[in-house]
Backbone bond lengths (Angstrom), bond angles and torsions (degrees), N, CA, C in turn:
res aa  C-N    CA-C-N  psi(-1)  N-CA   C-N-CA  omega(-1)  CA-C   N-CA-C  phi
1 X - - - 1.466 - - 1.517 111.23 -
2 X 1.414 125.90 -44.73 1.595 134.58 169.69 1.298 106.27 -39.46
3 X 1.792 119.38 -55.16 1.294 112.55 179.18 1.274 115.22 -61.38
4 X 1.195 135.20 -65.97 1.263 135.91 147.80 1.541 122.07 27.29
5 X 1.231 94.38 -98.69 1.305 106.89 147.52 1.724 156.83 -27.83
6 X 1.247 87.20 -56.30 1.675 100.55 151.33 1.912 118.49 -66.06
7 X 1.001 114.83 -38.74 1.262 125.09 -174.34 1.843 94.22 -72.46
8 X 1.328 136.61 -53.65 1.056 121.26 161.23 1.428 132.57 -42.41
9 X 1.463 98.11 -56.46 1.979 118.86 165.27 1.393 102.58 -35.29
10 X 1.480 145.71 -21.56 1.777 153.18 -136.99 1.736 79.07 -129.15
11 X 1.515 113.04 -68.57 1.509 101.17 -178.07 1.105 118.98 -45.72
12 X 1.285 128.57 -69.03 1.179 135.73 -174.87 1.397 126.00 -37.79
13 X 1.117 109.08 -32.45 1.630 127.23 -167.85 1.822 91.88 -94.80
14 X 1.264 138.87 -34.49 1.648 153.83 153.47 1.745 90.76 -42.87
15 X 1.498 125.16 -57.30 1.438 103.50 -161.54 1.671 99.88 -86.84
16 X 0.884 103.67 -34.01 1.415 94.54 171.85 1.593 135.28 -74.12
17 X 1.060 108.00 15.50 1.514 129.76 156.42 1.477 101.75 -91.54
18 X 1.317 128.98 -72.76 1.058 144.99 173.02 1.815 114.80 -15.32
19 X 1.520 95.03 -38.62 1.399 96.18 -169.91 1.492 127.53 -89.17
20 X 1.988 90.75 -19.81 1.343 110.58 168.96 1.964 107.38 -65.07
21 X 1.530 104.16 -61.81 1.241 107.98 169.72 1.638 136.62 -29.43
22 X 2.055 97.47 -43.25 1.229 107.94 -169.63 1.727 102.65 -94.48
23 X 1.367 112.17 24.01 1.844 137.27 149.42 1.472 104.17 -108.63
24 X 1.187 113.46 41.91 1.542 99.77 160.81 1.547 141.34 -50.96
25 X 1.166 104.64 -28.67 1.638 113.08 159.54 1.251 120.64 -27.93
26 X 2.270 102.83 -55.89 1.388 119.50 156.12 2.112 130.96 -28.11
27 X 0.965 101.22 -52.88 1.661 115.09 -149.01 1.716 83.25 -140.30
28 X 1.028 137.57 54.35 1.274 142.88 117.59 2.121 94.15 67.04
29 X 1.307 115.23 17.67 1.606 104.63 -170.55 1.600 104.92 -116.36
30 X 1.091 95.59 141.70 1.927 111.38 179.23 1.476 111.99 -112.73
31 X 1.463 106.62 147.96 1.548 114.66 -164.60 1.432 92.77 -138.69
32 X 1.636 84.90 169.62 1.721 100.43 -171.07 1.442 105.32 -79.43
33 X 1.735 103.90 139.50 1.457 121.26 -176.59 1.802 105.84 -50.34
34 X 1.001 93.47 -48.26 1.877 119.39 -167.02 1.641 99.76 -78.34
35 X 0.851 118.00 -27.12 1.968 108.00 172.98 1.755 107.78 -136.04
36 X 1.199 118.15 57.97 1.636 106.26 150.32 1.056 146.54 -59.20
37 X 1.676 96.50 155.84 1.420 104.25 -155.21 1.479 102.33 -69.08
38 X 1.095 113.03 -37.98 1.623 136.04 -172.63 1.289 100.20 -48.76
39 X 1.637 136.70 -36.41 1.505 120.95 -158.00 1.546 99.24 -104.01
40 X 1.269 139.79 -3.63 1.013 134.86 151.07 1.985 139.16 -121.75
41 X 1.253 103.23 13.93 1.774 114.36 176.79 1.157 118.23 -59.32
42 X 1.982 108.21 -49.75 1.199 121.02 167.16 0.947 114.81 -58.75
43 X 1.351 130.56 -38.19 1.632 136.45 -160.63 1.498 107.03 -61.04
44 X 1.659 102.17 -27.59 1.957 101.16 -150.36 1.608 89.96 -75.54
45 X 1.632 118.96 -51.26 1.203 127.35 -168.34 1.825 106.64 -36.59
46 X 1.713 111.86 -56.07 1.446 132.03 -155.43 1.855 87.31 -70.13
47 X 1.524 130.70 -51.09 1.562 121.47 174.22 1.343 110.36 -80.57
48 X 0.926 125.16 22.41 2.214 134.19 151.84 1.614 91.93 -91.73
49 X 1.345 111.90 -62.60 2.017 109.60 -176.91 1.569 104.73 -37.26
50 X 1.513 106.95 -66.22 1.379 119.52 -162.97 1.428 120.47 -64.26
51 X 1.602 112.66 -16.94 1.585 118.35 156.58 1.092 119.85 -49.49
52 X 1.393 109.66 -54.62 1.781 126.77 -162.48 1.531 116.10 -84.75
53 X 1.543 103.07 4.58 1.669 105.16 -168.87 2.126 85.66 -86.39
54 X 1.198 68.87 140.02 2.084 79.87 168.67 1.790 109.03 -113.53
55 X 1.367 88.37 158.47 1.525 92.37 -171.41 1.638 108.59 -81.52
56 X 1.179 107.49 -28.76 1.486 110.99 166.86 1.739 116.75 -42.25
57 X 1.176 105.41 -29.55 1.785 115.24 -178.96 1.460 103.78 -41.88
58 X 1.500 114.92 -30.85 1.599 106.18 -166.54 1.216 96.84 -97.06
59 X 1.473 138.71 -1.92 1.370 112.58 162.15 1.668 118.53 -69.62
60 X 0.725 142.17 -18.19 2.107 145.37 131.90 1.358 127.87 -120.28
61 X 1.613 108.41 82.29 1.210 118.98 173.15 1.399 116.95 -48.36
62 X 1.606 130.35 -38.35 1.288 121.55 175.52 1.488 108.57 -66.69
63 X 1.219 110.00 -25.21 1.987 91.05 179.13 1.394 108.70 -95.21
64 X 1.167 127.65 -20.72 1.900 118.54 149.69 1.441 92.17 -37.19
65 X 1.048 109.77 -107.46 1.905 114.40 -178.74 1.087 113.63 13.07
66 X 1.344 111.85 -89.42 1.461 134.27 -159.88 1.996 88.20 -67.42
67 X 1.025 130.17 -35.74 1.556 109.34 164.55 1.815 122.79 -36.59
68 X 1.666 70.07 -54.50 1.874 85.64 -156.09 1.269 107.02 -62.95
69 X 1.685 117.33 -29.17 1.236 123.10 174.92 1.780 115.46 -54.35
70 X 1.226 99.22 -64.34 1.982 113.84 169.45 1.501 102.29 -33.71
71 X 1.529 120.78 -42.31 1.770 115.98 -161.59 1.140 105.98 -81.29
72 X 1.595 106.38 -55.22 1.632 122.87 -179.70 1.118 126.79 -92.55
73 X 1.305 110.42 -53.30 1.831 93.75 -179.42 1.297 141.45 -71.41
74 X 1.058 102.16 -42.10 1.666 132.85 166.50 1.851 94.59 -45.68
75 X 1.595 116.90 -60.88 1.662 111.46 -157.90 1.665 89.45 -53.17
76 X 1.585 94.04 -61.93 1.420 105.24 -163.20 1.736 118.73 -32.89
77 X 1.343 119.72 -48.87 1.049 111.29 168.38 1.241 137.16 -87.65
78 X 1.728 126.49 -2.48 1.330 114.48 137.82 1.367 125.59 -38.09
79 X 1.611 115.32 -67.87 1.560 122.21 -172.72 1.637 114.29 -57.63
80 X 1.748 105.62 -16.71 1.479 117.18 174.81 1.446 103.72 -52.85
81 X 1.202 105.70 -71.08 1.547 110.92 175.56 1.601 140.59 -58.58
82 X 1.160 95.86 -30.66 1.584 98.44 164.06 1.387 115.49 -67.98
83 X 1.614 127.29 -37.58 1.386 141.78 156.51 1.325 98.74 -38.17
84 X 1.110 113.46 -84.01 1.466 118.27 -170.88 1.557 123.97 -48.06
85 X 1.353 114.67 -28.96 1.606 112.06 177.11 1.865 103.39 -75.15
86 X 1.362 115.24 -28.34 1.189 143.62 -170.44 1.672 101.19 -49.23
87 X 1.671 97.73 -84.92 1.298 105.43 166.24 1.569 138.06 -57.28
88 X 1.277 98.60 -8.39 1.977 105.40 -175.54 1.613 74.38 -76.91
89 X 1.102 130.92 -85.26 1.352 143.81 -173.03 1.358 121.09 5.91
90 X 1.246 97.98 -72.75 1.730 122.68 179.33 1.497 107.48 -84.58
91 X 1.323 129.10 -4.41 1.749 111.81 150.95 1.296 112.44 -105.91
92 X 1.482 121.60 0.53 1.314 122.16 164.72 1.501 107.06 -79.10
93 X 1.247 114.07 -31.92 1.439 110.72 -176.00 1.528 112.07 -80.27
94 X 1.657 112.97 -16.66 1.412 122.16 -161.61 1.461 131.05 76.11
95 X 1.220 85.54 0.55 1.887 90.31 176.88 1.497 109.23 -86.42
96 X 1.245 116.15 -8.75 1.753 102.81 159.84 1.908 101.10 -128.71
97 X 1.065 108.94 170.22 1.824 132.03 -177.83 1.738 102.45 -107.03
98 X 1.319 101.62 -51.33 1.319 100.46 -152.77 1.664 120.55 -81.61
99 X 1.677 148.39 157.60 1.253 113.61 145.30 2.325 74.62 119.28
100 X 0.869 95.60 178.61 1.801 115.95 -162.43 1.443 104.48 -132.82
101 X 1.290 99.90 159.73 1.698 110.00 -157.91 1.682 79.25 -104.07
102 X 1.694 96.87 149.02 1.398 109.68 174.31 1.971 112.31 -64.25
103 X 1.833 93.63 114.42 1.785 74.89 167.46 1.570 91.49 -158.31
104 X 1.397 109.89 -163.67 1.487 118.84 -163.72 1.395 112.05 -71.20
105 X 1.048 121.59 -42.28 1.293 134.94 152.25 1.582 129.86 -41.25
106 X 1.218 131.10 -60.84 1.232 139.51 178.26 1.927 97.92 -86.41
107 X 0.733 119.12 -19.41 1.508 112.64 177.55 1.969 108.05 -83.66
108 X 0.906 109.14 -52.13 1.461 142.56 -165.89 1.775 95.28 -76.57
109 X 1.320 112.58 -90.82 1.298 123.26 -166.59 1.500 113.56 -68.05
110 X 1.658 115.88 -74.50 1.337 118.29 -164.11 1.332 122.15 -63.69
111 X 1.117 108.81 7.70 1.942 109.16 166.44 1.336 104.69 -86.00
112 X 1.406 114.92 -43.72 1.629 103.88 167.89 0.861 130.43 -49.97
113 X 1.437 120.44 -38.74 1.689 139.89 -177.45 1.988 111.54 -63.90
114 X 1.470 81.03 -73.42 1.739 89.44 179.49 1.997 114.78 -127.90
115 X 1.256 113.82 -20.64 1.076 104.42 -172.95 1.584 141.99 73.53
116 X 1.327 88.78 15.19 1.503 121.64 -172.60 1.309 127.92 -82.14
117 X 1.165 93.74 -42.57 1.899 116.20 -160.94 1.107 113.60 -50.33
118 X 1.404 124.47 -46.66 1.447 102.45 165.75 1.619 132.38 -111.94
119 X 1.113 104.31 52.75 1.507 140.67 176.89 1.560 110.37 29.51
120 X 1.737 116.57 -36.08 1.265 121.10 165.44 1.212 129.79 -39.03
121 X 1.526 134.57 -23.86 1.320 136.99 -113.57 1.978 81.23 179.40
122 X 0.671 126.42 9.13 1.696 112.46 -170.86 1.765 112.48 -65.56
123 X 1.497 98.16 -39.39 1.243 102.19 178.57 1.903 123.86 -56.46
124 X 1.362 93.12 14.27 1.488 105.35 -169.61 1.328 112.92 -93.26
125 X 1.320 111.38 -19.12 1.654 148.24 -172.95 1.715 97.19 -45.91
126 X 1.562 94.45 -27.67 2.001 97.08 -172.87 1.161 108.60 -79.50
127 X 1.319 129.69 -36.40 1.609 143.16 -168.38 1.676 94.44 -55.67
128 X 1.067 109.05 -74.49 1.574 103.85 -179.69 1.223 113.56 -54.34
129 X 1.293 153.00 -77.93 1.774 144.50 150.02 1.060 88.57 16.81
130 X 1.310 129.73 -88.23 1.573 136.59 -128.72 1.646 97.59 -70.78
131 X 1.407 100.42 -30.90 1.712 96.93 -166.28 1.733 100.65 -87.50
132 X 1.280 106.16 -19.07 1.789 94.97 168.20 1.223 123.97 -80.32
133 X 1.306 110.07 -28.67 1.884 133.05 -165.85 1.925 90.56 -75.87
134 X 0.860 120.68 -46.07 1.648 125.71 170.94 1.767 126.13 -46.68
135 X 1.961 93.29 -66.63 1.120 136.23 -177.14 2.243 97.38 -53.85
136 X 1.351 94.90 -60.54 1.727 105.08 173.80 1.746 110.18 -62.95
137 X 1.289 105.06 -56.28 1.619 116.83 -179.04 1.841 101.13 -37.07
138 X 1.405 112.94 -86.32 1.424 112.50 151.90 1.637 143.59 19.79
139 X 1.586 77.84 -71.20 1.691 90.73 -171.42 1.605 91.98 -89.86
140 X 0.897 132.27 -25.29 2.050 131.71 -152.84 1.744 77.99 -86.22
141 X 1.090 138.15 -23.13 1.310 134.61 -152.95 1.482 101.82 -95.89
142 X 1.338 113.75 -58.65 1.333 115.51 -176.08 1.474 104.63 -61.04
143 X 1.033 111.40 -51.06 1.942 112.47 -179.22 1.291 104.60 -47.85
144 X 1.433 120.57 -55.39 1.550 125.75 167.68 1.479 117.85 -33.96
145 X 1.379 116.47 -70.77 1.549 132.81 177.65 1.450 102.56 -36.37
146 X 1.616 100.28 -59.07 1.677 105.92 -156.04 1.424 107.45 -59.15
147 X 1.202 117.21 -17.87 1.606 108.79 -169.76 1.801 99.03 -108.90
148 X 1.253 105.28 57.54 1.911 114.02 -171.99 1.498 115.52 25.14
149 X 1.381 134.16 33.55 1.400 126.91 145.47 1.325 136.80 -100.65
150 X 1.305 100.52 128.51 1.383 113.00 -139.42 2.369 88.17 -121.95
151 X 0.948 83.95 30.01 1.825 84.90 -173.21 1.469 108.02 -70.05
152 X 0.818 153.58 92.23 1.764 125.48 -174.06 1.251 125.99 -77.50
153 X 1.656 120.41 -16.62 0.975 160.44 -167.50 2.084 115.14 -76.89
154 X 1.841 85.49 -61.85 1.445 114.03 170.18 1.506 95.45 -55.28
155 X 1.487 119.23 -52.40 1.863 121.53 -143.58 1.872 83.11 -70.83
156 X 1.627 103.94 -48.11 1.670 101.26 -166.54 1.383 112.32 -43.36
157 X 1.771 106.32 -54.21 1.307 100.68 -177.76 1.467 124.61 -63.79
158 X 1.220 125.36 -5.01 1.603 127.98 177.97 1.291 102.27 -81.08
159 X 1.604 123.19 -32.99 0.947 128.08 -166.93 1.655 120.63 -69.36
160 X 1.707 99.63 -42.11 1.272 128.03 171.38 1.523 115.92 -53.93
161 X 1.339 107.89 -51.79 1.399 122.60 166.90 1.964 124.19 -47.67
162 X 1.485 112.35 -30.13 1.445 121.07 173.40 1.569 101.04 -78.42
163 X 1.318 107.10 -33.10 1.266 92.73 -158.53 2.089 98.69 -97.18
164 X 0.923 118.94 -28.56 1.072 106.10 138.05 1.623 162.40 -0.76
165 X 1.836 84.50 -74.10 1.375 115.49 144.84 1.777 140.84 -52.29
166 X 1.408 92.18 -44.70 1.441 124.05 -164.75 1.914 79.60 -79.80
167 X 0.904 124.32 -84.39 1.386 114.64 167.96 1.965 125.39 0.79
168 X 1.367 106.63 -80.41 0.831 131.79 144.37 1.702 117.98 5.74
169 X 1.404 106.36 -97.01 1.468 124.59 155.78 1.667 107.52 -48.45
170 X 0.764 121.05 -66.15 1.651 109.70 176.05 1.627 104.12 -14.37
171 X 1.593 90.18 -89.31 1.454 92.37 178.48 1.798 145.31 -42.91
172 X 0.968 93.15 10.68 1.460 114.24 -160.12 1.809 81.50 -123.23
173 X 0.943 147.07 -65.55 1.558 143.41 -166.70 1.249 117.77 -119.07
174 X 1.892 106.97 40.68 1.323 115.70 173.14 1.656 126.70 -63.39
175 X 1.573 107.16 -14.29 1.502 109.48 177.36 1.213 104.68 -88.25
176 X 1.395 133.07 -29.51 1.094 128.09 -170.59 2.133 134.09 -111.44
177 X 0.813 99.77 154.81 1.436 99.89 -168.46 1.834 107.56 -86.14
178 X 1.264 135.61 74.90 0.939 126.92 -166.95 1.827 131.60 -72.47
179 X 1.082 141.63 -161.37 1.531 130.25 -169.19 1.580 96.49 -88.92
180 X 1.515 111.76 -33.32 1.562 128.85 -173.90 1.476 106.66 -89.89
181 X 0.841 127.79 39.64 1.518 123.06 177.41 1.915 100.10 -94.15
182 X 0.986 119.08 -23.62 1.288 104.03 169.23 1.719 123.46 -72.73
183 X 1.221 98.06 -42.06 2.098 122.81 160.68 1.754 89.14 -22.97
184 X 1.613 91.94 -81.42 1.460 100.33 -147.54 2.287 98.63 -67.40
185 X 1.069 113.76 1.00 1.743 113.22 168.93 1.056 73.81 -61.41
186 X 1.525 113.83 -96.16 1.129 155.35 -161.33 2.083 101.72 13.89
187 X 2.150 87.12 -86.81 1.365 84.00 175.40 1.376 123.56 -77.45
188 X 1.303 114.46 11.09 1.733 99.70 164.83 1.181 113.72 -82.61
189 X 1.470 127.48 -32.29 1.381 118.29 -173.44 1.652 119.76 -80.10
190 X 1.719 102.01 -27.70 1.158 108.20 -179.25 1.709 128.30 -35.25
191 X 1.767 115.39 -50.23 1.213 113.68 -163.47 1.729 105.70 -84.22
192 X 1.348 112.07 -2.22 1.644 127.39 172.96 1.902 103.07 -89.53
193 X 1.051 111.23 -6.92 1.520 102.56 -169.55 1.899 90.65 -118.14
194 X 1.250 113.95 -41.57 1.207 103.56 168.72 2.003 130.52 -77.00
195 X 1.089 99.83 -16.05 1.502 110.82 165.62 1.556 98.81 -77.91
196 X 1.011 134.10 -66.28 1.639 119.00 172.87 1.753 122.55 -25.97
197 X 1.051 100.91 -53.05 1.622 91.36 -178.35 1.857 92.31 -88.70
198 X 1.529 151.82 -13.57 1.174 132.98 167.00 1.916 98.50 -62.82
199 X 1.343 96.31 -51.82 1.904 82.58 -163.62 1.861 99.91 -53.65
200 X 1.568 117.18 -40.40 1.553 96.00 170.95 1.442 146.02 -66.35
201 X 1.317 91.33 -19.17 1.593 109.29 163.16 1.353 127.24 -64.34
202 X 1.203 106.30 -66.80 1.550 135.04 173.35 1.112 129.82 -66.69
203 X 1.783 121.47 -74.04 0.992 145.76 -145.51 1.341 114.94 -96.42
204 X 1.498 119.69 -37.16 1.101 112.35 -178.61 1.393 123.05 -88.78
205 X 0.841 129.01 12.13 1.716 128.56 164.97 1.284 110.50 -92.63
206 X 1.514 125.20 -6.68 1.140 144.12 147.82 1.545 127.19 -57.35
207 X 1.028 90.02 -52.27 1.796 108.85 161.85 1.275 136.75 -64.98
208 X 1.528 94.92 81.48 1.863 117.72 172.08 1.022 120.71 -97.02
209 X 1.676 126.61 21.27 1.621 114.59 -166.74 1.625 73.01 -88.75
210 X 1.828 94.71 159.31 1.546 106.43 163.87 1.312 101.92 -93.70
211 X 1.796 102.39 164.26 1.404 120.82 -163.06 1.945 107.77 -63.13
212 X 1.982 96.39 -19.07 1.570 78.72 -176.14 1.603 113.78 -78.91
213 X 0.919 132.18 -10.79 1.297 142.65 -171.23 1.221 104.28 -73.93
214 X 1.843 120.26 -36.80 1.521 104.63 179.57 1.143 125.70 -84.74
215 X 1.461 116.71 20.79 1.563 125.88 -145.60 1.459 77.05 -143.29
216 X 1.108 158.71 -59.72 0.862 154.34 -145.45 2.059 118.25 -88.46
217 X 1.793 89.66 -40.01 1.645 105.68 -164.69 1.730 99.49 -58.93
């Protein structure tokens, strides 16, 4: 399991390069039109979640919940607010333009929405994702289970299919930030968070290529 682990600890630290990269604006680097970095960096993080989800979770879905809440929601909105007193600060003072004044609304609501508002801290926008993409993953599962289908395969491809979709709409309201922009996370991350726990279920005892081959192919 240590290895395990470490070998994720290696991914993780892979997408998070990735993400610096897939800010190229940042660090001066250009990527291929046809494979961005952007449509899968986030993705790797959400199939690391979906490894580590256990099936035992559905024997008390409210205390999964109420976990994820303690990890994620709760942090998230401490650091929400310190962000936010942060930035009222510095456009009250005028030394910054950009970013939203701390209030009930942008503290409360618009992190759910976009996660933006106070621009310092945007990258935080995932913490919540992750805790809905879980929170949904979860429940679609037990409803699944409860009615004796047991496909994992079938569920992936349904899964594939939202996110698909969610795509879809993207493109269609790419200038704009809509009320559903969490919807369309939602099913994009889904079939990346549920293929994570299929490749651990399934797939990986299947998996004998050696590591030089994946580095190499």
């Amino acid at each position: 399991m240590k290895e395990i682990k470490s070998r994720f600890l290696i991914l993780q630290a892979i997408a998070i390069i990735l993400v610096v990269i897939g800010h190229r604006a940042a660090v001066g680097i250009e990527e291929l039109d046809w494979f961005r970095i952007s449509s899968y960096h986030m993705a790797i993080f959400i199939f690391i979640s979906g490894y580590f989800f256990k099936s035992n979770n559905l024997d008390n879905i409210p205390q999964y919940i109420l976990g994820k809440i303690k990890r994620l929601v709760i942090p998230y909105f401490i650091y929400n607010l310190i962000y936010g007193i942060i930035i009222t600060y510095l456009r009250y003072k005028n030394i910054v333009s950009f970013g939203q004044d701390l209030s009930l609304k942008t503290f409360f609501i618009d992190g759910w929405i976009h996660g933006h508002q106070y621009v310092l801290n945007l990258a935080t926008w995932f913490v919540l994702s992750l805790f809905l993409t879980q929170t949904t993953f979860i429940l679609i599962r037990y409803v699944y289970l409860k009615y004796k289908l047991n496909n994992e395969f079938a569920l992936f491809i349904f899964f594939l299919l939202l996110g698909l979709i969610s795509i879809l709409i993207s493109n269609i309201t790419v200038n704009t930030i809509p009320i559903y922009l969490p919807f369309l996370r939602i099913m994009f991350f889904l079939p990346f968070f549920h293929f994570g726990f299929y490749y651990k279920t399934k797939l990986e005892e299947k998996d004998k290529l050696k590591d030089y081959w994946y580095w190499t192919s």
